[in-house]
C-alpha positions in Angstrom: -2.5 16.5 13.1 -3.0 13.2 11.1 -5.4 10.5 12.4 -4.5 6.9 13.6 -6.2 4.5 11.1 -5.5 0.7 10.5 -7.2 -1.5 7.8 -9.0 -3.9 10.1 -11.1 -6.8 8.2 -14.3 -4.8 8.7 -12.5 -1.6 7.4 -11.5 -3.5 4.4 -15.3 -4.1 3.4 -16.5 -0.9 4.2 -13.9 0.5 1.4 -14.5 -2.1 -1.3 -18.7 -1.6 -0.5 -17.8 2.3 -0.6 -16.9 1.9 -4.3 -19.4 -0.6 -5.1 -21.8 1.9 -3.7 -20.3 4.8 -5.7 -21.0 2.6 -8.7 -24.8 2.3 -8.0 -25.2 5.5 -7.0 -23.7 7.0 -10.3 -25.7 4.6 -12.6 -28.6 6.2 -10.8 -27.5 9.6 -10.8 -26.6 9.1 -14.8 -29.8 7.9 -15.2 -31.4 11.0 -13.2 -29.6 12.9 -15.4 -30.3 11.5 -19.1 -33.3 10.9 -20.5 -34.5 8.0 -23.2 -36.8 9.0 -26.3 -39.8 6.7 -26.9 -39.6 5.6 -30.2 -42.9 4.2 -32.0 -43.0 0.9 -33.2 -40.8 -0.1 -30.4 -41.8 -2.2 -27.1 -40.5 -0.4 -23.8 -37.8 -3.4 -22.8 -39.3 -2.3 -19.1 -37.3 -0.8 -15.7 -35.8 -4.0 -15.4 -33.8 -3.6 -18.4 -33.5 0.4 -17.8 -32.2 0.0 -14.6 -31.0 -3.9 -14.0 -28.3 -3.3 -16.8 -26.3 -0.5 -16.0 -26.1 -1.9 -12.5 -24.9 -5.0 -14.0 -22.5 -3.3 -15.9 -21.3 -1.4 -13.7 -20.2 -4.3 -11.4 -19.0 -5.5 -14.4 -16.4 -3.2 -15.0 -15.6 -2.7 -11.0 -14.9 -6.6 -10.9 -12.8 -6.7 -13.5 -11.0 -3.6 -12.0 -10.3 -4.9 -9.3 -8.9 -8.3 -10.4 -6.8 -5.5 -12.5 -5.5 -3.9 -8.8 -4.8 -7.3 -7.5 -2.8 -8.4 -10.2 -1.0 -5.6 -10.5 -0.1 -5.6 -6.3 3.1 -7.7 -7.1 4.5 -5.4 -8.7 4.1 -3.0 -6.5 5.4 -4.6 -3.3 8.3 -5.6 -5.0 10.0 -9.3 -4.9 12.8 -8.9 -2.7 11.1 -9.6 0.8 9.1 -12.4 0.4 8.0 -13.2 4.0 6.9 -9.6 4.7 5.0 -9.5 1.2 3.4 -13.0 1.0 0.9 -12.8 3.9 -0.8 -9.5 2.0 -0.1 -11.9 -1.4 -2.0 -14.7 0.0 -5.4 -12.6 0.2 -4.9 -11.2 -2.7 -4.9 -14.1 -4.7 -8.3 -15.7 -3.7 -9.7 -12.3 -4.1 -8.6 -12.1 -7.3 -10.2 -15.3 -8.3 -13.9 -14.1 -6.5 -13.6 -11.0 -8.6 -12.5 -12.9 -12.0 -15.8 -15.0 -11.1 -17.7 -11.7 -10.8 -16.5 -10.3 -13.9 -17.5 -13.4 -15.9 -21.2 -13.8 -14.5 -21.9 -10.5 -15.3 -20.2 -10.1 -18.7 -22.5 -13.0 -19.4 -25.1 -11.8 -17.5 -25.2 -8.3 -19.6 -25.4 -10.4 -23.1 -28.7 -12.3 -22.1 -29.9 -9.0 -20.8 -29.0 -7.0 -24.3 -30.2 -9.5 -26.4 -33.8 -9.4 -24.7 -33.6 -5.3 -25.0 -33.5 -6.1 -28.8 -36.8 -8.3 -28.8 -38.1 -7.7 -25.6 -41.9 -8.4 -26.9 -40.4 -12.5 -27.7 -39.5 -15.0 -25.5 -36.2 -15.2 -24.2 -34.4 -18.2 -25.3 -30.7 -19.5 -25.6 -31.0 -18.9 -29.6 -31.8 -15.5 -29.3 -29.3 -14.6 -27.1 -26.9 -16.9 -29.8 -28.3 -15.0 -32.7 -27.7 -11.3 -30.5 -24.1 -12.8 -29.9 -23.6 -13.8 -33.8 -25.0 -9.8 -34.8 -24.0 -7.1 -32.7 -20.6 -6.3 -32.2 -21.5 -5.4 -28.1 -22.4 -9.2 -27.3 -19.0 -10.1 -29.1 -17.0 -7.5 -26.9 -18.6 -9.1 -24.2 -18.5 -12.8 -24.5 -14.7 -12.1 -25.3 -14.4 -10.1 -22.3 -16.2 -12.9 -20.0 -13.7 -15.5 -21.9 -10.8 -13.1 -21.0 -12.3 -13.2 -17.2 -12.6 -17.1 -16.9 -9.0 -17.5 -18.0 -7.7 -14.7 -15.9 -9.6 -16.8 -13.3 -8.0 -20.0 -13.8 -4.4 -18.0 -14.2 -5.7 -17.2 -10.4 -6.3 -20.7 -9.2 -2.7 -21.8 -10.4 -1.6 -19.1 -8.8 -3.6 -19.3 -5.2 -1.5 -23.0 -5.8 2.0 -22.0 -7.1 2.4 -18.4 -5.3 4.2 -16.6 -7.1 6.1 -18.7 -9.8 2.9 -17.9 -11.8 4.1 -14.7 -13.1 2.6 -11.5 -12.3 3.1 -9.4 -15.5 0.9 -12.4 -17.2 -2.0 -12.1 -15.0 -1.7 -8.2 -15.6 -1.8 -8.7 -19.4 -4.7 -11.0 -19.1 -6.9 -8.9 -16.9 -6.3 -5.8 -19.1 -6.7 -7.7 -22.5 -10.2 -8.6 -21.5 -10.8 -4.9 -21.1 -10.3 -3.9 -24.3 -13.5 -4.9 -26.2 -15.6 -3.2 -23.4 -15.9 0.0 -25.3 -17.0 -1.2 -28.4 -20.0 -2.0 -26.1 -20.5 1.7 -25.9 -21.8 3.7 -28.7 -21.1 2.7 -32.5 -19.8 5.4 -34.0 -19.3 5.8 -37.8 -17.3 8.9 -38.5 -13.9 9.1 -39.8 -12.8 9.3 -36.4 -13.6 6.2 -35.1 -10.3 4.7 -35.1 -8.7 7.4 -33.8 -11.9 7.7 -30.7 -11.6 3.9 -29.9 -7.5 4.0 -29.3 -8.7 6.6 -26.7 -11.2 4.9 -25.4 -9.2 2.1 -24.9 -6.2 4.0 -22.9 -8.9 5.3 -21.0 -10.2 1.9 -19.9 -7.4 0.7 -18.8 -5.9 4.1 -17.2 -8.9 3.9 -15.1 -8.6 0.1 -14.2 -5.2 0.7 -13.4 -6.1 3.4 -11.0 -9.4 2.3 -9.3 -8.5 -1.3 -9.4 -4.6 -0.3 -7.7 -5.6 2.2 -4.9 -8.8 -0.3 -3.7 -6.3 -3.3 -3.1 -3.6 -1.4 -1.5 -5.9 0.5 0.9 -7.6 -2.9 1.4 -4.7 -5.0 2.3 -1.6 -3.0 2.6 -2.9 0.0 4.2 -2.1 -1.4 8.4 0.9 -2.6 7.1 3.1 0.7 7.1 6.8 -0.7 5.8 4.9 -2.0 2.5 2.7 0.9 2.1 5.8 2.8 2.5 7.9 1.0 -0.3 4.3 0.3 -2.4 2.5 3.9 -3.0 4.9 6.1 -3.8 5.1 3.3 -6.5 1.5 3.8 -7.2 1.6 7.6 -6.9 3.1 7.5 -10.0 1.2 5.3 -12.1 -1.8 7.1 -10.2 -0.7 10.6 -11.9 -0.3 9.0 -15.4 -3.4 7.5 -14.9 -5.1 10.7 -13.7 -3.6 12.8 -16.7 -4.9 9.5 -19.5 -7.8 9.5 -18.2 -8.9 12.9 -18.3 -7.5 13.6 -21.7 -8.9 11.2 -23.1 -12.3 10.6 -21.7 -12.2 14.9 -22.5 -11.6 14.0 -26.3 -13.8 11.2 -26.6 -17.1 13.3 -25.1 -16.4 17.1 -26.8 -15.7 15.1 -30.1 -19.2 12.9 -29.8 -21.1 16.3 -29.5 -18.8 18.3 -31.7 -19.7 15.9 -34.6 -23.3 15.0 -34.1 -24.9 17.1 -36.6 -28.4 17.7 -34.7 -26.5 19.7 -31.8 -23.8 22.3 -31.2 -21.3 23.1 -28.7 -20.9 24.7 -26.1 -24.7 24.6 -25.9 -25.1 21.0 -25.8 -23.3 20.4 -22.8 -25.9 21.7 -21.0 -28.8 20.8 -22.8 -28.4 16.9 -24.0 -28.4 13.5 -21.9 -25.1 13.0 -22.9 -23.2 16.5 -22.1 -25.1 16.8 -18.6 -23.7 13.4 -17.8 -20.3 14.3 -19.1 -20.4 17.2 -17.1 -20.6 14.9 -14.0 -17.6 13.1 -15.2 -15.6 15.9 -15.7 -17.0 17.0 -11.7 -15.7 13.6 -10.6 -12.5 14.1 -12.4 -11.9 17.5 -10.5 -12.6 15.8 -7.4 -10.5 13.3 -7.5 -7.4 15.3 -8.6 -7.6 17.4 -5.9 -7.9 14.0 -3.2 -5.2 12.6 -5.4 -3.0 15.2 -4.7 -3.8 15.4 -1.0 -2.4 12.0 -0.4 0.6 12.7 -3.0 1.6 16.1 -1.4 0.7 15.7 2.4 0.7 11.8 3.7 3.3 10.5 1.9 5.9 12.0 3.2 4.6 10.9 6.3 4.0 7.7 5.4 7.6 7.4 3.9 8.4 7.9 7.3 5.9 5.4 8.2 4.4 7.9 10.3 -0.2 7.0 11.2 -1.7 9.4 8.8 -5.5 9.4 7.5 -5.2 7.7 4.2 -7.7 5.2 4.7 -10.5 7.6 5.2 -8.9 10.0 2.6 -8.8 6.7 0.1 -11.8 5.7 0.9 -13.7 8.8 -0.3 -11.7 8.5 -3.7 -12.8 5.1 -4.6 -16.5 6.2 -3.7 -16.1 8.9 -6.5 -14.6 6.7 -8.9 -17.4 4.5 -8.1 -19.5 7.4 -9.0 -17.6 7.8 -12.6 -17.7 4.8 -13.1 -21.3 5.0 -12.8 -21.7 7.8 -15.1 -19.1 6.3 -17.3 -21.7 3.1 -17.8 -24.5 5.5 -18.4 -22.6 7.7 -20.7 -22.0 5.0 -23.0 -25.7 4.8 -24.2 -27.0 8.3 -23.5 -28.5 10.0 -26.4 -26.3 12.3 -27.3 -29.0 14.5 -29.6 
């Protein structure tokens, strides 16, 4: 028997806060999970920066996501029926602009906070956080990434003004092209796989974004609408299942090749007895999870909602963006757990 639901304004909320949530509460699960070395000589930056930054992060990457899902919702209504498709097109757009300011903030946000970790027993000042910028290769990635946001956010303006003459595929290439220097914000590594582990990394950015950032905007604002969900997500099915199979390959190879070349630990040993493999573990949990929700809606409401039969996908969706919150989460934490 399937279940009556409609995406009312309220409902819309609830799922968008039900991945934000998901976020939080896998930074703190991550952070539950990993432990950091004291090292002497070296001031404690303090719980604000423990804490405050993977939380900044991690909205980090869900904003740009979702600016990700709304630029890609054009393609996945199609162009042909503009007057059913332009009411849902009309929210989109604005929110795409909130969540392009989002994304900026906190990429900038995230430098000022990593370049006082560095020197946390000096003063904060603007040539510090200059000097991090100028140094590190993270505050680079980042500053890039926040100048990839605020142009994907004026792309947004012109296109809350111009509809859709602004074309969709560029606002897709710009919000993915400012997610490609997030992983060198990760761990540095220096083995002669690098290359190799950052072209996966990358895929496995924007496989996620793709996928997160997708299923949030059309459960948000095509969900009560049952002709465009019925024409839209057996679109996104299938970039969902290429998505599902990128992402798990490749965050898979990334992890098992950071411990299977650390020197100081072993497999399969250190998945269990590291920061790193115990949050990997949790990824991998998430991953399992979601492939079995994923197929749920694949297999058994969307032949119904081909027929644009009521089924419980909101509900159902709704429980799979609060895991990938959770992974995402993790994911934030992962990318600076010790991994000896």
């Amino acid at each position: 028997m399937t279940v009556n639901r409609t995406t009312t304004p309220s409902n819309r909320y609830w799922v968008v806060g039900g991945l934000l949530a998901g976020g939080v509460v896998g930074v703190l699960l991550g952070l539950g999970l990993s432990t950091t070395p004291e090292v002497v000589g070296v001031t404690d930056p303090g719980a604000v920066v423990r804490f405050g930054h993977p939380v900044v992060r991690v909205l980090l990457d869900l904003a740009a996501t979702f600016v990700v899902g709304c630029s890609l919702l054009p393609k996945l209504l199609g162009f042909d029926r503009p007057a059913i498709t332009e009411p849902v097109l009309r929210v989109a757009r604005p929110a795409a602009v909130v969540g392009a300011a989002v994304w900026a903030f906190t990429a900038l946000l995230s430098i000022v906070i990593r370049a006082y970790e560095t020197r946390p027993d000096a003063d904060l000042t603007m040539p510090m956080v200059v000097d991090y910028v100028r140094r590190v290769g993270a505050g680079q990635g980042l500053l890039f990434s926040a100048a990839c946001a605020l142009v994907s956010l004026w792309i947004g303006v012109l296109a809350v003004r111009r509809g859709e003459s602004v074309p969709a595929e560029l606002r897709i290439l710009i919000s993915m092209f400012g997610l490609l220097p997030l992983p060198v914000t990760g761990h540095a590594s220096n083995w002669k796989y690098h290359d190799y582990s950052m072209i996966s990394m990358e895929l496995h950015v924007l496989g996620a974004a793709a996928w997160t950032g997708g299923l949030a905007v059309l459960v948000a604002l095509v969900a009560h609408r049952r002709g465009l969900l019925a024409e839209a997500l057996p679109k996104f099915s299938k970039l969902a299942t290429v998505s599902l199979v990128l992402v798990s390959v490749t965050g898979l190879f990334n992890g098992i090749l950071e411990l299977a070349l650390n020197p100081v630990v072993t497999l399969p040993g250190s998945l269990f007895t590291t920061s790193y493999g115990l949050v990997l573990l949790g990824k991998v949990v998430c991953a399992a999870g979601l492939a079995v929700l994923g197929a749920n809606i694949r297999w058994r409401m969307l032949p119904h909602i081909a027929q644009h039969k009521p089924t419980a996908l909101v509900g159902w969706a709704a429980v799979e963006l609060a895991i990938m919150g959770v992974a995402f989460g993790l994911a934030v934490v992962l990318s600076r757990a010790p991994v000896a």
